[in-house]
C-alpha positions, 0 to 999 in steps of 0.5 A, a space after each residue: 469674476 470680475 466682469 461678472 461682478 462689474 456686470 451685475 448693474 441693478 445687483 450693485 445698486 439693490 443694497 441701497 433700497 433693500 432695507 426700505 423696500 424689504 418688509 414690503 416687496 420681500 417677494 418681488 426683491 427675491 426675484 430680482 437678486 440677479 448675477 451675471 457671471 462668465 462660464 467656467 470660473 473656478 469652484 469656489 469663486 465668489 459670484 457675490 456678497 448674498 448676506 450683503 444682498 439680502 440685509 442680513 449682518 455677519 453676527 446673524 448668519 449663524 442663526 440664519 442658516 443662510 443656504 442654497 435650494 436647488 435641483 444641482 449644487 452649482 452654487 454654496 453659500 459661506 457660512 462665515 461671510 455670506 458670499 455666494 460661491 461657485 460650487 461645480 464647474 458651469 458649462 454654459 453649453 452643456 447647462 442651456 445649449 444653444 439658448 440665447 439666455 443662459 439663467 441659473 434659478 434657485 432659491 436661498 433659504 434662510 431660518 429662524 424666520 423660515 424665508 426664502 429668496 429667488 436668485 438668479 445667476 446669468 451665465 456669459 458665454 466665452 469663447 472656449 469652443 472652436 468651430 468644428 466640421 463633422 469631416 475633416 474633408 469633403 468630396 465634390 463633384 463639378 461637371 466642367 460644363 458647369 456654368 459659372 455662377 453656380 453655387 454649391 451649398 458645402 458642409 457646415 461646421 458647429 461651434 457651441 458658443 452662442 452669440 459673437 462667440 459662435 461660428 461667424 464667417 467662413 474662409 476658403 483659401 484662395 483659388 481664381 476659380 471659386 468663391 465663396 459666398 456666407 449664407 445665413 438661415 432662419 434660425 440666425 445659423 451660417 453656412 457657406 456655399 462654394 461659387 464658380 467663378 470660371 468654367 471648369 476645364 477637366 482637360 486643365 486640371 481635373 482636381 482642385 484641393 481648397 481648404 474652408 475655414 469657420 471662424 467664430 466672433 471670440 478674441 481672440 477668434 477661434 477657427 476649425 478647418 476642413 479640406 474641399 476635394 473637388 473633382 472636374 467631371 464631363 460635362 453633363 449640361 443640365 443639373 437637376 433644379 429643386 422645386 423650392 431652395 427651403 422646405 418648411 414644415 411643421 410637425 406634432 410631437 409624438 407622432 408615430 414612427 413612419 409618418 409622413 413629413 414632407 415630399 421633395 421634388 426636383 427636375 432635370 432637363 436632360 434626358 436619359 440617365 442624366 435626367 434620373 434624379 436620385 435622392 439622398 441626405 447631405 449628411 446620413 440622418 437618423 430621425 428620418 428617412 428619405 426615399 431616394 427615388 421619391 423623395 419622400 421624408 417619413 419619420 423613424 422614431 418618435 420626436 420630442 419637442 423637449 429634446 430638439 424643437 427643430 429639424 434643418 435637413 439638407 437634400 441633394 438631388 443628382 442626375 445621372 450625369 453626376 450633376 446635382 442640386 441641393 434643397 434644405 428641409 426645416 421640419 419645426 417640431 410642435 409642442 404637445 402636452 404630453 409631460 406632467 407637472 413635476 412638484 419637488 419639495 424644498 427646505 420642509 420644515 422639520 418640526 411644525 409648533 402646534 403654535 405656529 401663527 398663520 403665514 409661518 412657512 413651512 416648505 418651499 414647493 417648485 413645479 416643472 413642465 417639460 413642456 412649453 407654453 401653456 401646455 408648461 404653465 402650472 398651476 398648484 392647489 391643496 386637496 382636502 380642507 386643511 389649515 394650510 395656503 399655498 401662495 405663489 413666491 416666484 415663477 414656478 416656486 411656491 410658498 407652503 403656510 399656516 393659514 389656520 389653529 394648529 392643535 396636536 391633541 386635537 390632529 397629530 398629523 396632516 397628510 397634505 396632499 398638492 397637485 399640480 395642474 398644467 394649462 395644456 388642453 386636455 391638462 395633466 396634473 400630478 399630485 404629491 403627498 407630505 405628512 406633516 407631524 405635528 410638534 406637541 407644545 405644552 398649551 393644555 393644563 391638567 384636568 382633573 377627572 372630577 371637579 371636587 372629590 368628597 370621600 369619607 374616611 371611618 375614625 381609627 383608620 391604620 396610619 399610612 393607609 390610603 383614604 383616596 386617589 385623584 386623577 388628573 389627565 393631561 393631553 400633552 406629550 412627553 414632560 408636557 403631559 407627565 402630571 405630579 400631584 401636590 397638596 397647595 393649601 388645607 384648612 388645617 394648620 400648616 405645621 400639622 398638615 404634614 402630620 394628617 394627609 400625604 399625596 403621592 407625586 406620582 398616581 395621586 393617592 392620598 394617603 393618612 399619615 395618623 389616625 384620625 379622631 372624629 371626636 377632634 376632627 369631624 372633616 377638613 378640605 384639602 387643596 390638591 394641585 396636578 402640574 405637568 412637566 412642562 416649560 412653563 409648567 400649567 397646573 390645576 387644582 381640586 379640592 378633597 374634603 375629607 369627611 371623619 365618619 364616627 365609629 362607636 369608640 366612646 363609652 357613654 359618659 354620666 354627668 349626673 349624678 356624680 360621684 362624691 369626693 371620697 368617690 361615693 354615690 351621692 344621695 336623693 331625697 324622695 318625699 314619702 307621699 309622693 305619688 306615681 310619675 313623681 320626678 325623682 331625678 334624672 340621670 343625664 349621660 353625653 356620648 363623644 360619638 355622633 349618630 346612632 353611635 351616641 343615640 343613648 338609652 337608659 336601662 335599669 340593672 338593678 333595683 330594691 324595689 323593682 316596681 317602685 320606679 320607672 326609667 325613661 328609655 331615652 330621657 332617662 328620668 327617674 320617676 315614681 311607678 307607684 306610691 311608697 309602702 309601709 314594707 318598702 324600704 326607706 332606702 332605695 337603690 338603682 343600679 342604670 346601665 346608659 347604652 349608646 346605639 352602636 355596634 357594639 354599644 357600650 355602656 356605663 353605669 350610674 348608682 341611684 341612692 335614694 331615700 324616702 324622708 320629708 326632711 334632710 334632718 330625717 335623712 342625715 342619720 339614717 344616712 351615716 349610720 347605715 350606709 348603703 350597700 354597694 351591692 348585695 354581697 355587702 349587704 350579705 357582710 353587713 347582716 353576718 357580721 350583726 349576727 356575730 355581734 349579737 351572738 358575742 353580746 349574748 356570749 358576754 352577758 353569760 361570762 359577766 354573770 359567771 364573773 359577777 356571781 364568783 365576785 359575789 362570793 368575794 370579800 376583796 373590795 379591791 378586786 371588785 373595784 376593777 368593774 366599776 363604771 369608772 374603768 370604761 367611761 363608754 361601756 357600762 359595768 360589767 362583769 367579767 367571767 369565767 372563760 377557758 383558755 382560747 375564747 375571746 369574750 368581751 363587750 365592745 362600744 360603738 361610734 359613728 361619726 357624720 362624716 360617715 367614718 367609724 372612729 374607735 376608741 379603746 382601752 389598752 391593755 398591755 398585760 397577757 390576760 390569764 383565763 380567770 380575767 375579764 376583758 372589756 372590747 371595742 367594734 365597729 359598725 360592721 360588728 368586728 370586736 376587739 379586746 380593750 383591757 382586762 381584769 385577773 381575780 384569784 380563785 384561792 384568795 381575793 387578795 393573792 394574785 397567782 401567775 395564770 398561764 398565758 393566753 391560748 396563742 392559736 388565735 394570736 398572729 405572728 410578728 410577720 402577720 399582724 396587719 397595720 402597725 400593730 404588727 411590730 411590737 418590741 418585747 417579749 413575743 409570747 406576752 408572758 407575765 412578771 416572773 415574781 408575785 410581788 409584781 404581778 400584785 402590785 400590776 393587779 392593784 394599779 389596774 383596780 385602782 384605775 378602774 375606781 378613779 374612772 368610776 370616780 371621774 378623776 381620771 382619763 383612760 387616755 390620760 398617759 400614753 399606755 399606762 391607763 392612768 397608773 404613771 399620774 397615780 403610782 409614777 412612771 414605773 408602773 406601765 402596761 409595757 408588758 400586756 400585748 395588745 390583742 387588737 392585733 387578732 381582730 379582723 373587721 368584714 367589709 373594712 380594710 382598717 387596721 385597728 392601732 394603738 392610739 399611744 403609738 409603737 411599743 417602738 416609741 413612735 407616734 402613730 398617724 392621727 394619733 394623740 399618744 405620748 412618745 417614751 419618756 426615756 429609755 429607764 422608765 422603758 425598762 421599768 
């Protein structure tokens, strides 16, 4: 390595203008990185410092991947220094043969930029072949008439080292007869010829033994020898003389077997047998054939000018004396183009980025012609129109690059197909075809099939239900082109968004994460966003606007006319002398729906007068179909029904109380004291219970007659004066009659409040009334009765009380059924009398004196509570403890009221909204 690394000249002096001149001779410098070595160095021996050479730092190289391409691994780079190192053993002479110059070509390559270098590496001859003869010894023949001076052309020997280190010179050991003479050819070849110093004398010695030596240029020198056996033969005067001492000849390859290549002659002045010449090869041939006789040389197979360019073929022509001579035949082989260009392909590029910038190598390309000349200049092209350039990087090398866009979605693969064309004449050209895969990068953004998605999703919808599906699609490969699918922004809140829609990452349905009421949203817009998997991510966005379709869900509402506070149907006024179309009122309806949904319309159920209005269907205003008559009512009632148009529609209804007054003054008792019915099953109620009042007036008319007419007959003043007014201020004297056990007849009293309410006043008693006794009653405005108070007359004696039998108990409800809080009495539960006469007299005169201080306007029924006057009178002894209470027994149609005592519980508690004492004490309880 050392004189090759001391012989590399400009290799040494290139790291100093290798930066400078890099950037812009970066192909010019790959042809000039030279070396110069001797042959045979070891494997493994540096040829040089490459990375140094080539301006690549040590903390480079591993990203670099510095490495060698070429055909034979003569050479390897080190991947930790850079070095260049010997790879396998160079043998300059089996590796260039004979040529002068012996040049190592190949390319280094480098990465990450992808570029490539042309070094050359000369090898140098040494001296370590010696020079060989084909025979270890030779026969000669000499005619001892052979004139002195005489030269004879001897075997050659070969040496297969070129230059000093070939064969030189050659030696012949000493002898005074011959001599010996180096002779060198055309091609630069020596080879020696014996001379004859002295004539020969076969009778002296007939045989001579001399050794020849061939000595090469080396140091020190190399030799091979070879013995010269001579033998002396008789004297045969005249030796055959070749025409011409060299033949030259040129010679086309591939010529055909047996063709002719050239005739040599020679002549021989003697005669007879001496003058028969015969010819022969010096040395056997096995290319070409001779014809001994004619000496004629033809062809025996087919030459190649790429195996060996030139032939150098001795002839000896010999007489028949044994003289001979020797002429040499120089056949020069002519190139023909019968080789094609060879293309092999070096460092291709695995992977090609579809965005790859134009120049970005991709292969590095090597052409080679076996032949020489032009028929070995080549010349390389792409066919086709593809985004690729070959451009010339050194001798026979090419650069494959990007000269266009590259785009995988567009082309995935290039079949590029190079030919290379010779200049021979006719050419020959050889094509070779790559596929280039072109590698997927993530340049294209998701898009979607639609620029906005409108869908429309029915109110009421199940939650979890899918409502729609964007798609997105994308060219890409792999993650490039996997696309997942994300909700980015809504017009809604952000908080609740997550409550409404939900998108699936992986096909794009968007699903409804609650019910949705078109009533509360009528529509929204959703962001949609599909992103690819790739580095860095591209993504695209869509809007969805979500359209909430209405379903017929909400019932009609009405806003008028409304209700009253206790939940009543407020009343209009219509004058009496309004005329048909008079606008009476409007009922005024909203539907929360949309559409057709909430298209209202009015309808009339029910009338009182079905022609004396009319409705309007859509308007719904209540006008007058025709003027009042004197058989219609002054009370009028409508019954509408407001219908929306869905289906199934739905409906509420409205109630119209209308009465026909010129003044509210005129309407406002007709109005409390008869209210309207709800419906006709009230009024049904309504006119049994006044036919059971008017029955119960006439049935109690006919009991105060019986009673007055047996009064009549009595002189008792006492007992006369329990019917006077003064004992019921609010119902008239009356008399009480005779009835049988088990009627209920009385007289009852009315009032009606303007607030539309019955209030009743009543007359207790609390003393079991016998059949002789009268009993005045209390009713509502639905014609219930209930018993007030009652009176006792003796049919023996006007002043003697007699004990009655309680009243008949069928109509009398137990503890458990009484209603409201008449229900729990204290006491006895049959509502017998005092068990001694002397207290049912003094009972019996309590009762009658009361009844004449109310006659007299001294006294109060309500005055104390429960005692009807007695306590203030006759003290707190006398109490109607005793008398039940026979409002418990009476049932009003149409009224859920419970009829109560208004001085409270037989318990002692005071009832709600009552004005009844409490007990005075426990003493004048038992009293």
């Amino acid at each position: 390595m050392g004189s090759g690394a001391a012989e590399r000249g400009w290799a040494e002096r290139r790291p100093v203008l290798f930066p400078l001149l890099l950037s812009l001779f970066c192909p010019a410098l790959s042809e000039q990185i030279r070396y110069r070595i001797p042959e045979e160095m070891p494997e493994g021996s540096v040829v040089g410092n490459l990375a140094k050479d080539l301006g690549l730092s040590a903390h480079e190289l591993p990203t670099r991947q510095l490495r060698i391409s070429s055909e034979k691994a003569y050479f390897t780079v080190s991947a930790k220094s850079g070095e260049l190192l010997v790879g396998s053993r160079l043998d300059r002479e089996q590796i260039c043969g004979k040529k002068a110059a012996c040049t190592l070509e190949f390319e280094a390559v480098a990465e990450n930029p992808l570029n490539f270098y042309h070094v050359s590496v000369d090898i140098e001859d040494i001296n370590d072949h010696t020079p060989k003869f084909t025979q270890t010894s030779f026969d000669l023949q000499i005619s001892e008439s052979t004139v002195p001076g005489t030269r004879f052309i001897l075997e050659t020997a070969e040496d297969a080292d070129i230059g000093l280190n070939a064969l030189q010179i050659y030696k012949l050991s000493l002898s005074p007869i011959f001599s010996l003479i180096n002779k060198e050819k055309q091609d630069g070849s020596k080879y020696p010829e014996l001379a004859l110093e002295k004539r020969l004398d076969r009778e002296q010695q007939s045989y001579h033994r001399l050794i020849l030596t061939a000595l090469d240029g080396g140091d020190p020198p190399l030799s091979g020898t070879t013995e010269l056996r001579i033998q002396v033969t008789d004297a045969n005067d005249n030796a055959p003389v070749f025409s011409q001492d060299v033949y030259r000849v040129s010679l086309r390859e591939n010529v055909p077997p047996g063709t002719a290549v050239v005739q040599v002659s020679a002549t021989d002045q003697d005669e007879g047998i001496n003058s028969e010449i015969t010819y022969s090869f010096y040395r056997t041939g096995r290319v070409f054939s001779l014809n001994s006789k004619s000496g004629e040389i033809t062809t025996l197979k087919t030459l190649d000018f790429e195996e060996i360019k030139e032939y150098s073929i001795v002839v000896e022509g010999r007489d028949g004396g044994g003289l001979a001579a020797q002429c040499t035949v120089e056949i020069n082989i002519q190139d023909e183009n019968d080789n094609s260009p060879e293309i092999t392909f070096h460092s291709l590029a695995e992977m090609v980025l579809e965005n790859a910038l134009p120049g970005t190598p991709i292969a590095l390309i090597k052409t080679y012609d076996r032949d020489s000349g032009e028929n070995g200049e080549v010349n390389c092209r792409l066919e086709g129109e593809v985004p690729f350039q070959i451009i010339s990087s050194s001798k026979n090398s090419y650069k494959l690059i990007i000269d266009g866009t590259l785009d995988r979605e567009h082309t995935p693969e290039y079949n590029v197909t190079i030919t290379a064309t010779d200049r021979g004449k006719p050419p020959l050209s050889s094509s070779t075809t790559i596929t280039l895969h072109i590698t997927d990068v993530n340049d294209n953004a998701p898009v979607f099939h639609q620029a906005s998605y409108v869908v429309h999703v029915a109110e009421n919808n199940p939650p979890g239900a899918s409502i729609a599906q964007v798609s997105a699609s994308d060219p890409d490969l792999g993650h490039n082109g996997r696309v997942s699918y994300s909700i980015v922004a809504s017009d809604l809140e952000p908080r609740a968004l997550a409550s409404y829609v939900s998108v699936s990452a992986q096909s794009g349905v968007v699903f409804a994460q609650r019910a949705f009421d078109h009533e509360q949203l009528r529509a929204f817009e959703l962001t949609l966003q599909a992103r690819d998997q790739g580095s860095p991510a591209l993504s695209a966005n869509v809007s969805l606007r979500v359209l909430v379709d209405d379903r017929n869900d909400n019932a009609p509402r009405v806003l008028y006319p409304a209700l009253g506070p206790d939940g009543s149907a407020l009343f209009d006024t219509v004058p009496r002398a309004a005329q048909p179309g008079y606008l009476v009122t409007k009922v005024v309806a909203v539907d929360a729906d949309s559409g057709h949904n909430a298209w209202l319309s009015y309808h009339v159920l029910q009338a009182s007068e079905p022609g004396l209005f009319s409705l309007g269907l859509r308007t719904g205003e209540v006008r007058t179909a025709r003027a009042l008559g004197d058989r219609d009512a002054a009370r009028q009632r409508l019954l509408v029904a407001v219908r929306d148009g869905g289906q199934p529609p739905l409906s509420a209804t409205a109630t119209l109380l209308l009465v026909f007054a010129d003044s509210l003054q005129e309407v406002l008792p007709d109005v409390s004291d008869r209210p309207a019915p709800s419906d006709p099953q009230a009024e049904l109620q309504f006119y049994l219970v006044v036919a059971l009042a008017l029955i119960s007036v006439l049935f109690l008319l006919a009991v105060i007659l019986a009673v007055a007419l047996r009064l009549r007959s009595s002189s008792s003043a006492t007992t006369w004066g329990c019917f006077q007014p003064g004992l019921c201020v609010k119902s008239g004297p009356v008399v009480p009659p005779n009835y049988s056990e088990g009627t209920l007849p009385y007289s009852y009293n009315l009032c009606v409040a303007h607030t539309g309410k019955t209030e009743f006043n009543f007359l207790k008693c609390n003393e079991p009334l016998s059949s002789g006794q009268g009993m005045l009653l209390c009713g509502d405005s639905s014609g219930a009765l209930f018993p007030l108070c009652n009176t006792s007359e003796s049919t023996s004696h006007p002043e003697t009380l007699t004990a009655q039998a309680p009243p008949n108990t069928d109509w009398r409800f137990s503890q458990a059924q009484r209603p409201g809080t008449s229900g729990s009495q204290n006491g006895d539960e049959t509502g017998t009398w005092p068990n001694n006469q002397f207290d049912t007299e003094m009972l019996q005169a309590m009762i009658l004196a009361s009844a004449s201080e109310a006659a007299d306007g001294s006294s109060t029924l309500g005055g104390g509570a429960g005692t009807m006057g007695l306590s203030a009178r006759y003290g707190p002894q006398f109490t109607l403890q005793h008398v039940p209470d026979y409002r418990q027994n009476v049932y009003i149609p149409g009224s859920n009221a419970t009829l109560t005592n208004a001085a409270g519980k037989r318990d002692g508690k005071a009832p709600a909204g009552g004005n009844g004492n409490k007990k005075k004490s426990g003493k004048k309880e038992k009293k």
